[in-house]
PyMOL commands that place a pseudoatom at each C-alpha (Angstrom):
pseudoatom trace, name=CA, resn=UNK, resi=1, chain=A, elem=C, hetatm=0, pos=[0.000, 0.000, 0.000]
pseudoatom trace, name=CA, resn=UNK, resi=2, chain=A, elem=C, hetatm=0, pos=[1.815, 3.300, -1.070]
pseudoatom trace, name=CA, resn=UNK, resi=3, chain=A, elem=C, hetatm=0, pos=[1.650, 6.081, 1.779]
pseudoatom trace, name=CA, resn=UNK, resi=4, chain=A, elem=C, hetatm=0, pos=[-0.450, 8.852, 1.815]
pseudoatom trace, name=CA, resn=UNK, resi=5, chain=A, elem=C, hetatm=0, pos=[0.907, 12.161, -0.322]
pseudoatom trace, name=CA, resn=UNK, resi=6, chain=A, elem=C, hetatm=0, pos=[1.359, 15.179, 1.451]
pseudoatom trace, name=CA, resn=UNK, resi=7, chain=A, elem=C, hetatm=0, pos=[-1.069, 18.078, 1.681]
pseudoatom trace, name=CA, resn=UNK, resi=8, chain=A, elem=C, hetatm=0, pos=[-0.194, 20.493, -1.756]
pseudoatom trace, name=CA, resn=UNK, resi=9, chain=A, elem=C, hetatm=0, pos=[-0.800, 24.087, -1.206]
pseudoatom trace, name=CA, resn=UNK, resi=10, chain=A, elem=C, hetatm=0, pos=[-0.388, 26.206, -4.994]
pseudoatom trace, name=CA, resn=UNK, resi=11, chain=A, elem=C, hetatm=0, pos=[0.250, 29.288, -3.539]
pseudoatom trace, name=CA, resn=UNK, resi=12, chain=A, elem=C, hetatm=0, pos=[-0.738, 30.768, -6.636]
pseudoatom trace, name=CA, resn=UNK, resi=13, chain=A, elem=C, hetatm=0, pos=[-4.184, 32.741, -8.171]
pseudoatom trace, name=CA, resn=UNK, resi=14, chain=A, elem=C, hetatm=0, pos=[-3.171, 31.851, -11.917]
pseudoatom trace, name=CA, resn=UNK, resi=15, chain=A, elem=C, hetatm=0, pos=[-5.901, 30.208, -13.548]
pseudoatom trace, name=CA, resn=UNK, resi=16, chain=A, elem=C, hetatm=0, pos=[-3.383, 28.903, -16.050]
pseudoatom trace, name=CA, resn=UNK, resi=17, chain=A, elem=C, hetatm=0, pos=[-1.355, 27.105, -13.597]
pseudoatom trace, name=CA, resn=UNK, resi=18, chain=A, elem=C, hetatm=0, pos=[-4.143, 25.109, -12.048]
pseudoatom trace, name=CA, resn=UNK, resi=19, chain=A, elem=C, hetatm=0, pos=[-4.871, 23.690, -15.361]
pseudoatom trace, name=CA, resn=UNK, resi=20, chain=A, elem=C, hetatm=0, pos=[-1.600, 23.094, -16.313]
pseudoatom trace, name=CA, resn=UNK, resi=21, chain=A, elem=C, hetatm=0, pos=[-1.031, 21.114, -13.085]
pseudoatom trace, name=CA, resn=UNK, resi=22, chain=A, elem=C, hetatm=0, pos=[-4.853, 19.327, -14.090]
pseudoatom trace, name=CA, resn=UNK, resi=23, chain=A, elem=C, hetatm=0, pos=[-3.460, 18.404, -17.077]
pseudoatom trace, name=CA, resn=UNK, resi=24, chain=A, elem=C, hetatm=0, pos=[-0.387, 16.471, -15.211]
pseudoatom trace, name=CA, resn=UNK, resi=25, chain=A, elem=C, hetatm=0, pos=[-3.525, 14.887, -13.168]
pseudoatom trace, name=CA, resn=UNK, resi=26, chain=A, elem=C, hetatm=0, pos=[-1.981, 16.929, -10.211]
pseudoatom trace, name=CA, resn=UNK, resi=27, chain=A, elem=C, hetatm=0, pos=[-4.392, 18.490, -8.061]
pseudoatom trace, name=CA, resn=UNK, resi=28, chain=A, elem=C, hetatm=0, pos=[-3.534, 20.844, -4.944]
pseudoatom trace, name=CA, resn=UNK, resi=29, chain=A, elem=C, hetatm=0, pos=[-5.102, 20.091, -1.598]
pseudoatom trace, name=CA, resn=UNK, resi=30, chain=A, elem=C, hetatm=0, pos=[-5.933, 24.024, -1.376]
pseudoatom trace, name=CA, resn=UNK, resi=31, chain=A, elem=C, hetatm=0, pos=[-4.755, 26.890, -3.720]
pseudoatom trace, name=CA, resn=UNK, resi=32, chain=A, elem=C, hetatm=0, pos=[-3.897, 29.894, -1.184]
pseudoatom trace, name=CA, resn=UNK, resi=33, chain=A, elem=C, hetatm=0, pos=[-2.157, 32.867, -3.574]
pseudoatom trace, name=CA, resn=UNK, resi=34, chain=A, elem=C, hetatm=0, pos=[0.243, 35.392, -1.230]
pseudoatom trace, name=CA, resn=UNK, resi=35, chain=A, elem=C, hetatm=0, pos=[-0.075, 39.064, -1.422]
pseudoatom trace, name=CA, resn=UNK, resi=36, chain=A, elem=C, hetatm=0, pos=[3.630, 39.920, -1.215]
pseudoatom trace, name=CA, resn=UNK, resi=37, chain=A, elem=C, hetatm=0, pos=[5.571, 43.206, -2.382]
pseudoatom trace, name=CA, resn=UNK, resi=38, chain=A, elem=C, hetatm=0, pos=[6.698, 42.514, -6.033]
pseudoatom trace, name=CA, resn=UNK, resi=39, chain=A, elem=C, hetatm=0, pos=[8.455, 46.086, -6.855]
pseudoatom trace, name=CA, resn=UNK, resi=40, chain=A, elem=C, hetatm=0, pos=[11.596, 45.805, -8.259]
pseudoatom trace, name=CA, resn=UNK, resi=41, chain=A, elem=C, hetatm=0, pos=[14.732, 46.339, -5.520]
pseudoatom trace, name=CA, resn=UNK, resi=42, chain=A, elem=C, hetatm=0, pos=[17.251, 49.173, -7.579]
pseudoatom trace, name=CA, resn=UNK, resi=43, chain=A, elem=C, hetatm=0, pos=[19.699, 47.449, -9.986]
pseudoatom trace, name=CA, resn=UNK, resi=44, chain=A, elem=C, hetatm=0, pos=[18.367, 44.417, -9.607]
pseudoatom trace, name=CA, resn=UNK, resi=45, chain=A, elem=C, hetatm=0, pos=[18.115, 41.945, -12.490]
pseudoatom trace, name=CA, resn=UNK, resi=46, chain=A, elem=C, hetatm=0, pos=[15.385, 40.096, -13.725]
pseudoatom trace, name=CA, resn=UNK, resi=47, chain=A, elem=C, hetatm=0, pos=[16.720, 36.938, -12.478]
pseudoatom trace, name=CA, resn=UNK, resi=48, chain=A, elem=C, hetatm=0, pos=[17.399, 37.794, -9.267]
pseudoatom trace, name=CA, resn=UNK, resi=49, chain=A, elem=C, hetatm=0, pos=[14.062, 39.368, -9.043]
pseudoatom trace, name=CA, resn=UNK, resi=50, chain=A, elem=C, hetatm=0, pos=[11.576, 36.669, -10.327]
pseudoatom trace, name=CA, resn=UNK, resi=51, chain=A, elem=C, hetatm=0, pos=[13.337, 34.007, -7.780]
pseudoatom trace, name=CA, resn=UNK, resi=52, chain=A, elem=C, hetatm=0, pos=[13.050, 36.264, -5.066]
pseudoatom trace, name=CA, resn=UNK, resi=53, chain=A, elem=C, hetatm=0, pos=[9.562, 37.272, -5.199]
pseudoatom trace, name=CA, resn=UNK, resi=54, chain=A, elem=C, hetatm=0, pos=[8.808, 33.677, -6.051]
pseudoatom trace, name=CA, resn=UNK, resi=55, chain=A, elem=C, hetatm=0, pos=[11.195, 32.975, -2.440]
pseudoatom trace, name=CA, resn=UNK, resi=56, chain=A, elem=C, hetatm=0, pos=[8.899, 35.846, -0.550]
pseudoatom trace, name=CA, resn=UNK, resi=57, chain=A, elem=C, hetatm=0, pos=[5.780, 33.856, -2.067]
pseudoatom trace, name=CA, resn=UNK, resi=58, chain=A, elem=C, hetatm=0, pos=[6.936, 30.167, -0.731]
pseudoatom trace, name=CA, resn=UNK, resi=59, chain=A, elem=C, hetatm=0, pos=[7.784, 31.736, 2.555]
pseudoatom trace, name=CA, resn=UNK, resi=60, chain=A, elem=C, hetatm=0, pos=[4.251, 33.450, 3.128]
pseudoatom trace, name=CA, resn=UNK, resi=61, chain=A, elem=C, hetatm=0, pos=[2.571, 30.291, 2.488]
pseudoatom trace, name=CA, resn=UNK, resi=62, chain=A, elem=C, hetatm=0, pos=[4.638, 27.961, 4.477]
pseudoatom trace, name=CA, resn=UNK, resi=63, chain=A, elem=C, hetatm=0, pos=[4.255, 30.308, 7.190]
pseudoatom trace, name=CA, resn=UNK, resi=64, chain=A, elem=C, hetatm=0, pos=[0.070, 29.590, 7.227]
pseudoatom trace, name=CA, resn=UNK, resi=65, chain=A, elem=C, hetatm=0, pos=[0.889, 25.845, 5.792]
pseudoatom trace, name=CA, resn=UNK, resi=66, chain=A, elem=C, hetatm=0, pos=[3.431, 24.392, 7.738]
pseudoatom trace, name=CA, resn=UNK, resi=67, chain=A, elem=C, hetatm=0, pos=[2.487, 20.647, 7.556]
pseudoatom trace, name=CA, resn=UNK, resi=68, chain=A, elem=C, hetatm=0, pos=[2.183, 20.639, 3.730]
pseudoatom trace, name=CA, resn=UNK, resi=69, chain=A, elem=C, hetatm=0, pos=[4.276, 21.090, 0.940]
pseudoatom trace, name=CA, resn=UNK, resi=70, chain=A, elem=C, hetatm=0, pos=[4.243, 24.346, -1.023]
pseudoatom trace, name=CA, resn=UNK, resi=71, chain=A, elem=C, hetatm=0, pos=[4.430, 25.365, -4.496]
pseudoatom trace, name=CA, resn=UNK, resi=72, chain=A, elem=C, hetatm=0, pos=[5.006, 28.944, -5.354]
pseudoatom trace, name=CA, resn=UNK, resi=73, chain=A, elem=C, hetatm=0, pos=[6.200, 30.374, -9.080]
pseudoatom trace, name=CA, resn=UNK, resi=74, chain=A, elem=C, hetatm=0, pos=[6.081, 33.575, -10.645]
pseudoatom trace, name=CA, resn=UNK, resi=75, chain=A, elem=C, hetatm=0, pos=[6.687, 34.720, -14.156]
pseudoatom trace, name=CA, resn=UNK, resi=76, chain=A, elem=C, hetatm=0, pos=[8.365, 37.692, -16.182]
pseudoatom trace, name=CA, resn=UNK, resi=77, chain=A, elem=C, hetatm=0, pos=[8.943, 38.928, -19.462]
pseudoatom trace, name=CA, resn=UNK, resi=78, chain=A, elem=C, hetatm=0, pos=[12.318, 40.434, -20.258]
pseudoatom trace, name=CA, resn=UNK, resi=79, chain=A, elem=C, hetatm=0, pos=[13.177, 42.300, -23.210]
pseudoatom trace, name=CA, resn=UNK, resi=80, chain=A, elem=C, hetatm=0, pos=[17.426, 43.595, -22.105]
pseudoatom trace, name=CA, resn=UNK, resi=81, chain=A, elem=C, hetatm=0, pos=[17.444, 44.093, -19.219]
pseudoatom trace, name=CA, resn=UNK, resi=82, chain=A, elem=C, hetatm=0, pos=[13.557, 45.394, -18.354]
pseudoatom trace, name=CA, resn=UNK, resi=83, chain=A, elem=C, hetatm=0, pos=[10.614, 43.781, -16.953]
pseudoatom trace, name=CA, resn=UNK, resi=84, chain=A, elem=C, hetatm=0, pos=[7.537, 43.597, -18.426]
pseudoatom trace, name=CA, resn=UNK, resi=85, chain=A, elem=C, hetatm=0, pos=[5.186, 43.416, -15.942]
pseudoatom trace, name=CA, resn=UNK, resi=86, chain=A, elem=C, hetatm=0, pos=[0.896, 42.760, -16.293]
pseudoatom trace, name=CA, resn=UNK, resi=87, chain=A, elem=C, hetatm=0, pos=[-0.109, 45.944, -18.410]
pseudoatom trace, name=CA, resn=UNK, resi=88, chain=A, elem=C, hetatm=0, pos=[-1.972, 48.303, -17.146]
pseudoatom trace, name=CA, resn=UNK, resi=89, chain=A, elem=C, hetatm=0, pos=[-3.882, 50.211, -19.930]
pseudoatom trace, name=CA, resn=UNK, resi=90, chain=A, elem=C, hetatm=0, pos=[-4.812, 49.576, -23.635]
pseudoatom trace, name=CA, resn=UNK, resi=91, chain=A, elem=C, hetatm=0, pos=[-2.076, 51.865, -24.293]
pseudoatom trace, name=CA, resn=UNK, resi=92, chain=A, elem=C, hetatm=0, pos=[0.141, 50.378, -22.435]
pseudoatom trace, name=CA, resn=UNK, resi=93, chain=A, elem=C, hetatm=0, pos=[-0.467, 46.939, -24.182]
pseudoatom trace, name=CA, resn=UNK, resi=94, chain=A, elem=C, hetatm=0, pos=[0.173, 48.793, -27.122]
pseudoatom trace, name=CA, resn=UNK, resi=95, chain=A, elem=C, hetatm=0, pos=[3.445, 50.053, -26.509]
pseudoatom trace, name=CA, resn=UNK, resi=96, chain=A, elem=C, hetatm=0, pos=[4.343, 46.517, -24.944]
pseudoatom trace, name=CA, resn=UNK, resi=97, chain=A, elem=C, hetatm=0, pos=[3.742, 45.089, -28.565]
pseudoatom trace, name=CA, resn=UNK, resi=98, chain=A, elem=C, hetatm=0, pos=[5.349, 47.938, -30.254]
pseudoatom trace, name=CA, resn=UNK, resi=99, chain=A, elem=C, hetatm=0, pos=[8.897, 47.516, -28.009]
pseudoatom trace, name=CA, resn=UNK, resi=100, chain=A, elem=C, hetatm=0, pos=[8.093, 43.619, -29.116]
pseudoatom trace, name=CA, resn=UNK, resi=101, chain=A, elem=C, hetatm=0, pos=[7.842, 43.670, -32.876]
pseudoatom trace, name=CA, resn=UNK, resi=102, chain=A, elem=C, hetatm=0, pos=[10.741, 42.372, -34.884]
pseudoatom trace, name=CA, resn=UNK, resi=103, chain=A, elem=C, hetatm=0, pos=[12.788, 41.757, -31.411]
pseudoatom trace, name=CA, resn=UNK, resi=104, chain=A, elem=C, hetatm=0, pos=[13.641, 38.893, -29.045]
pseudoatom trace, name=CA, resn=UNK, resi=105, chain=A, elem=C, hetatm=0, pos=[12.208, 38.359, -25.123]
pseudoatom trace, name=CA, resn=UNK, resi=106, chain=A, elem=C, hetatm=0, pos=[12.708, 36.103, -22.207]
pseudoatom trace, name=CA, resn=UNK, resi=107, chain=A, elem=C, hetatm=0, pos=[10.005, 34.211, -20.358]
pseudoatom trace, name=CA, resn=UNK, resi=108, chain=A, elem=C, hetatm=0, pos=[11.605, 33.546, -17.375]
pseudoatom trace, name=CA, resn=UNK, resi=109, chain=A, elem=C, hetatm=0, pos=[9.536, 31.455, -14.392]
pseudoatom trace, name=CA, resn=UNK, resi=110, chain=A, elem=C, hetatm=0, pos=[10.783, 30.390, -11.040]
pseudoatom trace, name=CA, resn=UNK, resi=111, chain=A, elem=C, hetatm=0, pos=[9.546, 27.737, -8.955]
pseudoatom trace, name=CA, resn=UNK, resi=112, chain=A, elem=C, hetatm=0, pos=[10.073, 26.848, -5.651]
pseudoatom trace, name=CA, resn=UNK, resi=113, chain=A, elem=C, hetatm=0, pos=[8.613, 23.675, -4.148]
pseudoatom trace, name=CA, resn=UNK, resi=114, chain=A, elem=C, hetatm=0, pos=[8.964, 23.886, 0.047]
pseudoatom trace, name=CA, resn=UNK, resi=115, chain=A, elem=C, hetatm=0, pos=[8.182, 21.542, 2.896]
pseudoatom trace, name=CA, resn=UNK, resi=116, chain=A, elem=C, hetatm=0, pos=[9.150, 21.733, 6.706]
pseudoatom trace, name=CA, resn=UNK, resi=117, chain=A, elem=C, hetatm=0, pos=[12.420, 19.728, 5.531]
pseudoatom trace, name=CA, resn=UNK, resi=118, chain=A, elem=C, hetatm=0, pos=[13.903, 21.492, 2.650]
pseudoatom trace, name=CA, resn=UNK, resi=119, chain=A, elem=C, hetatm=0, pos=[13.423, 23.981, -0.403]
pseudoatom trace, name=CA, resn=UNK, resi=120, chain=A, elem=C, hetatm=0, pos=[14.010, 23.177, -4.313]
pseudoatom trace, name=CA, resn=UNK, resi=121, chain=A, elem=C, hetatm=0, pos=[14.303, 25.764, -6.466]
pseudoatom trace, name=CA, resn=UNK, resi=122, chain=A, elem=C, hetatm=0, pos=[14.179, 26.074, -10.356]
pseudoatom trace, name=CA, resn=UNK, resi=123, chain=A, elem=C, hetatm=0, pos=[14.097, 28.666, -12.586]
pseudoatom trace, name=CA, resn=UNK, resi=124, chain=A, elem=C, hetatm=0, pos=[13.608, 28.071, -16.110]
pseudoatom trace, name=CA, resn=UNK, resi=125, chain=A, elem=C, hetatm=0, pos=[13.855, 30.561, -19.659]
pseudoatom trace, name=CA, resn=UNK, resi=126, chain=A, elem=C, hetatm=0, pos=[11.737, 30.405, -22.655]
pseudoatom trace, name=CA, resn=UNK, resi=127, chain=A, elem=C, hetatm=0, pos=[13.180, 32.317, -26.109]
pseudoatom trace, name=CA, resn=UNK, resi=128, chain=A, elem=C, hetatm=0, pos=[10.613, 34.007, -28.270]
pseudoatom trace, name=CA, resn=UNK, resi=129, chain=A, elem=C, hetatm=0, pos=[11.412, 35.792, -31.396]
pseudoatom trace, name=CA, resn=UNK, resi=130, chain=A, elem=C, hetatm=0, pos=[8.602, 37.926, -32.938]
pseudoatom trace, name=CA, resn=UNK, resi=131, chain=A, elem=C, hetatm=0, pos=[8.051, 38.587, -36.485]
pseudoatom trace, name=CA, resn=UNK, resi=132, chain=A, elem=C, hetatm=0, pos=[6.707, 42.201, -37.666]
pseudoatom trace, name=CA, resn=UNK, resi=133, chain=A, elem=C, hetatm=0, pos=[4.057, 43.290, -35.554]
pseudoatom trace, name=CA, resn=UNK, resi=134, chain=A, elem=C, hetatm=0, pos=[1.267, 45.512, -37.169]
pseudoatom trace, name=CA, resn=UNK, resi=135, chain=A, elem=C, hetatm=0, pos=[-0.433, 48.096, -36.453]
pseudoatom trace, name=CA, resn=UNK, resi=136, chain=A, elem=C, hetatm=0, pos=[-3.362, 46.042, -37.463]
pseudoatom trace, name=CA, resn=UNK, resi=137, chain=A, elem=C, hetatm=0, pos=[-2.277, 43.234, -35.073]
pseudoatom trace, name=CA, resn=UNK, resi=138, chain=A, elem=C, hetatm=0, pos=[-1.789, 45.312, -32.306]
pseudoatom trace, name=CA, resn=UNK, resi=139, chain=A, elem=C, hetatm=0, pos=[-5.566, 46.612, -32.476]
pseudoatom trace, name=CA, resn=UNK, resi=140, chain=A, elem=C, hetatm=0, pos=[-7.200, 42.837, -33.389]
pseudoatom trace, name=CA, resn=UNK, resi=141, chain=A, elem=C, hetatm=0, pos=[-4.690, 41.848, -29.995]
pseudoatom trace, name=CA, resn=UNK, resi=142, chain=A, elem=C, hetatm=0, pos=[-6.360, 44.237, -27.637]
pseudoatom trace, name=CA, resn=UNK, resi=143, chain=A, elem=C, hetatm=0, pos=[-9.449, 44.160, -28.784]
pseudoatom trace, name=CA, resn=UNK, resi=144, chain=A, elem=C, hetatm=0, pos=[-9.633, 40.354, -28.873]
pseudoatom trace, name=CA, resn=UNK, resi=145, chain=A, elem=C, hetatm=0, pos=[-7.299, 39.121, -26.308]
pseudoatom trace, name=CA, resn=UNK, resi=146, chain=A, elem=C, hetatm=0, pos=[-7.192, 38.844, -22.312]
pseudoatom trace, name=CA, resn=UNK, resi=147, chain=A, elem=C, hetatm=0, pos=[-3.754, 40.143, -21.880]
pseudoatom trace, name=CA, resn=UNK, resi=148, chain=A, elem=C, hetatm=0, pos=[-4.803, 41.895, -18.382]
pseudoatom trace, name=CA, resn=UNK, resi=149, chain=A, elem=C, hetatm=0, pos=[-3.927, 39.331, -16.079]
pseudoatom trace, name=CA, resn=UNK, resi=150, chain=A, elem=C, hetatm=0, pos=[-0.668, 38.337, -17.923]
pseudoatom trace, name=CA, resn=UNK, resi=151, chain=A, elem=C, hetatm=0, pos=[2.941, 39.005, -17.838]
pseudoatom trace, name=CA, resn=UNK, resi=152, chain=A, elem=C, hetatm=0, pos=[3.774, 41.537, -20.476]
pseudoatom trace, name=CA, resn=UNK, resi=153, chain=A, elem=C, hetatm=0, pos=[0.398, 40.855, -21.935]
pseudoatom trace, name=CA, resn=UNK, resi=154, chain=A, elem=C, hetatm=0, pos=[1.448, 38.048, -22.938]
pseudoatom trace, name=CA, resn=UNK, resi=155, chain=A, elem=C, hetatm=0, pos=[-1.680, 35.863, -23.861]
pseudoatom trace, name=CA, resn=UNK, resi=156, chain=A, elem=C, hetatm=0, pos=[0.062, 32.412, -25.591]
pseudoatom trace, name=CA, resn=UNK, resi=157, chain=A, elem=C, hetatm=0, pos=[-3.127, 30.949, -27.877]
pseudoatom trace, name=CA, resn=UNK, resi=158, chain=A, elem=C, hetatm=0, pos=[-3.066, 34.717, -28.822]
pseudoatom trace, name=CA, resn=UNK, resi=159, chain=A, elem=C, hetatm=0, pos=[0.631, 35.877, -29.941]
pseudoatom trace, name=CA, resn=UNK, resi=160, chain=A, elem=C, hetatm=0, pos=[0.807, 32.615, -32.394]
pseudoatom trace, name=CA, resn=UNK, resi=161, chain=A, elem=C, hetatm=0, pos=[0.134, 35.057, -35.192]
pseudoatom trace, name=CA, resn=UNK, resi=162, chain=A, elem=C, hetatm=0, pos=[3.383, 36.766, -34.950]
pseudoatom trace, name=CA, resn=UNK, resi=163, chain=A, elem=C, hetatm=0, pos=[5.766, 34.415, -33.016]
pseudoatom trace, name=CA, resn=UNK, resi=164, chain=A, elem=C, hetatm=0, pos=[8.419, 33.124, -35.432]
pseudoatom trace, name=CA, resn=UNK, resi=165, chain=A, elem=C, hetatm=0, pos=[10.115, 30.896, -32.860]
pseudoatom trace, name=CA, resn=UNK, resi=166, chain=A, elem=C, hetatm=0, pos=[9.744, 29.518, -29.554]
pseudoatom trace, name=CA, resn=UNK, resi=167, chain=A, elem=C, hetatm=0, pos=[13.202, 27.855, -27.951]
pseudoatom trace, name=CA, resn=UNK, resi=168, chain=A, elem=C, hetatm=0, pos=[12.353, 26.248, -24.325]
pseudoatom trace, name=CA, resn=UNK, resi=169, chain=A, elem=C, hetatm=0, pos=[9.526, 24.974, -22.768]
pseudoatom trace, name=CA, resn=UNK, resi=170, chain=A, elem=C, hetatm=0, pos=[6.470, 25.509, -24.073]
pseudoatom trace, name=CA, resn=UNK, resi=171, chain=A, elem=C, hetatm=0, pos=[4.257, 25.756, -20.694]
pseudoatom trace, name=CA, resn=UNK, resi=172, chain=A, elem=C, hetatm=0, pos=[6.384, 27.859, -19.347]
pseudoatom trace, name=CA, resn=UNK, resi=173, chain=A, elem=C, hetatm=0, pos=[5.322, 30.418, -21.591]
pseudoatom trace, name=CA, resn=UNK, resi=174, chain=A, elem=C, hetatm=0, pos=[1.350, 30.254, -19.863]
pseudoatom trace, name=CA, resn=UNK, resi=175, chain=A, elem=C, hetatm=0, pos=[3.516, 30.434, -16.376]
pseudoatom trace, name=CA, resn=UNK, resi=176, chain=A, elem=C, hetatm=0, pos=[4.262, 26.993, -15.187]
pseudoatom trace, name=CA, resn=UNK, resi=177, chain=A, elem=C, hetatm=0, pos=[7.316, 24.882, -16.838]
pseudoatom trace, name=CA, resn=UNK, resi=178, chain=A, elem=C, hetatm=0, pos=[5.486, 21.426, -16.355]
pseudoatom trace, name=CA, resn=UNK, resi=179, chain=A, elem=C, hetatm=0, pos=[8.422, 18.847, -16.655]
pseudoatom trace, name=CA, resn=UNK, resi=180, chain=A, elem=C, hetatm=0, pos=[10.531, 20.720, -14.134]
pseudoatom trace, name=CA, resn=UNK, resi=181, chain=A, elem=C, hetatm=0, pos=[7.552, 21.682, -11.807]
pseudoatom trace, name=CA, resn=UNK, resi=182, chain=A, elem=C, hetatm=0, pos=[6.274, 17.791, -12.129]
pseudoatom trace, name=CA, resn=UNK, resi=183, chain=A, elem=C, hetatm=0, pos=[9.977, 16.304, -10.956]
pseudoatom trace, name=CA, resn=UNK, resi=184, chain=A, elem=C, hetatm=0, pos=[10.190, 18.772, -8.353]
pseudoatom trace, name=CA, resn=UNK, resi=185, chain=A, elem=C, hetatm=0, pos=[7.119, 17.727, -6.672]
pseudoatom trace, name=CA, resn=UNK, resi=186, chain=A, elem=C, hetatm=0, pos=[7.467, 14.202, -6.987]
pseudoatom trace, name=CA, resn=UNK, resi=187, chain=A, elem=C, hetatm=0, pos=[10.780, 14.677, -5.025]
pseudoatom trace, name=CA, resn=UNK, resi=188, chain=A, elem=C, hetatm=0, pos=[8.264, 15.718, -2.651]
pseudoatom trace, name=CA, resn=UNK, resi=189, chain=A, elem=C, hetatm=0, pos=[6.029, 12.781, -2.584]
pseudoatom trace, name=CA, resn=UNK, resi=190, chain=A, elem=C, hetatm=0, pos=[3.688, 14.678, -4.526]
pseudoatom trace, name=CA, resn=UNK, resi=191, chain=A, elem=C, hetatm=0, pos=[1.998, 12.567, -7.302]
pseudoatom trace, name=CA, resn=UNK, resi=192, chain=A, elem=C, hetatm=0, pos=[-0.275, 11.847, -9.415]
pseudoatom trace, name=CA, resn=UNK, resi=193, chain=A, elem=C, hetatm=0, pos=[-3.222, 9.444, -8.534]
pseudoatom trace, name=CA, resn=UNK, resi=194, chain=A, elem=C, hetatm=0, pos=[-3.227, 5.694, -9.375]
for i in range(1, 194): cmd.bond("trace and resi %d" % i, "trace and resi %d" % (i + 1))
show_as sticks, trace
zoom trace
C-alpha cells in the first residue's frame, strides 16, 4: 500500500497554472495565492528578481501551511534588461507590442517547491522571437485578447500570429514549466493518482 501524499498548497491565483497542473492529473489540496511586495529592488536583475519574489511567495505560504508542501512560481517577461510586468492600460499593451515587434524576449519562471524539511528551487527561460508586428495586429490583440492578467500581456493561444520561434519549454510560456515543476514535486512525494 503506497503512503499517503502530502497536503499540496499552490500558492498561486493563476488560472493557467491550475490547469496546467490538471493536465499532469496533479491536483492541490488548497490553492492559497500570497499578497507579497513585487516592486523591483534598484539594480536588480530580472533573475534575481523573479526568484526572489517567487522565495517571498513560498515563505508566506509555508508560514500559514506548515504541515504541507508548497508550491510557489512567478513569471516575467524580459526584453534587455527590463521587466515587463501585467499591463496596465490599452495603451500600455500597445506600446508593450510595439517595443516587441521584430525583437527577441525572455520568459523567465521560477519555482520553488517547500516543505518543513527542505526547499528546491528552479528557474527556467523560454526564447521568443517575434516577427513584424502591425499596427493592425496590435488593435485585433487588444481588442480580442485577455492580456490583463498576464505578464507583459502576454496571452500564448493569442501571440501565435506573430511568433516566429519559440526555444524552451512551451508551458512555461502560460507560467508553469510542467516537466521541471512535475519532478520537483514528486521529489516531494507529490503525485499523481493511481
Amino acid at each position: 500500500m503506497s503512503a499517503t501524499p502530502p497536503p499540496f498548497v499552490l500558492a498561486s491565483a493563476s488560472k493557467s497554472r491550475l490547469k496546467l497542473l490538471a493536465q499532469a492529473r496533479i491536483i492541490p489540496s488548497s490553492v492559497d495565492p500570497q499578497d507579497v511586495d513585487e516592486t523591483a529592488l534598484k539594480r536588480e536583475i530580472p533573475r534575481d528578481y523573479v526568484k526572489r519574489v517567487t522565495r517571498l511567495k513560498a515563505e508566506a505560504a509555508f508560514r500559514k501551511h506548515p504541515e504541507s508542501v508548497i508550491l510557489s512560481a512567478d513569471t516575467i517577461v524580459v526584453m534587455g534588461r527590463r521587466i515587463f510586468q501585467k499591463p496596465l492600460s490599452e495603451e500600455e499593451m500597445r506600446s508593450f507590442l510595439e517595443k516587441f515587434s521584430e525583437r527577441r524576449i525572455r520568459i523567465y519562471t521560477t519555482i520553488i517547491v517547500k516543505n518543513k524539511l527542505r526547499t528546491a528551487e528552479k528557474t527556467v527561460i523560454t526564447r521568443v522571437s517575434f516577427a513584424k508586428i502591425t499596427p493592425e495586429d496590435i488593435n485585433f490583440y487588444v481588442r480580442h485578447a485577455s492580456w490583463q492578467s498576464c505578464s507583459g500581456g502576454l496571452v500564448l493561444e493569442e501571440i501565435d500570429m506573430f511568433t516566429k520561434s519559440i526555444n524552451g519549454s512551451f508551458s512555461n510560456m502560460i507560467g508553469l514549466p510542467l516537466y521541471e515543476t512535475v519532478t520537483l514535486l514528486k521529489s516531494f512525494g507529490v503525485r499523481r493518482p493511481e
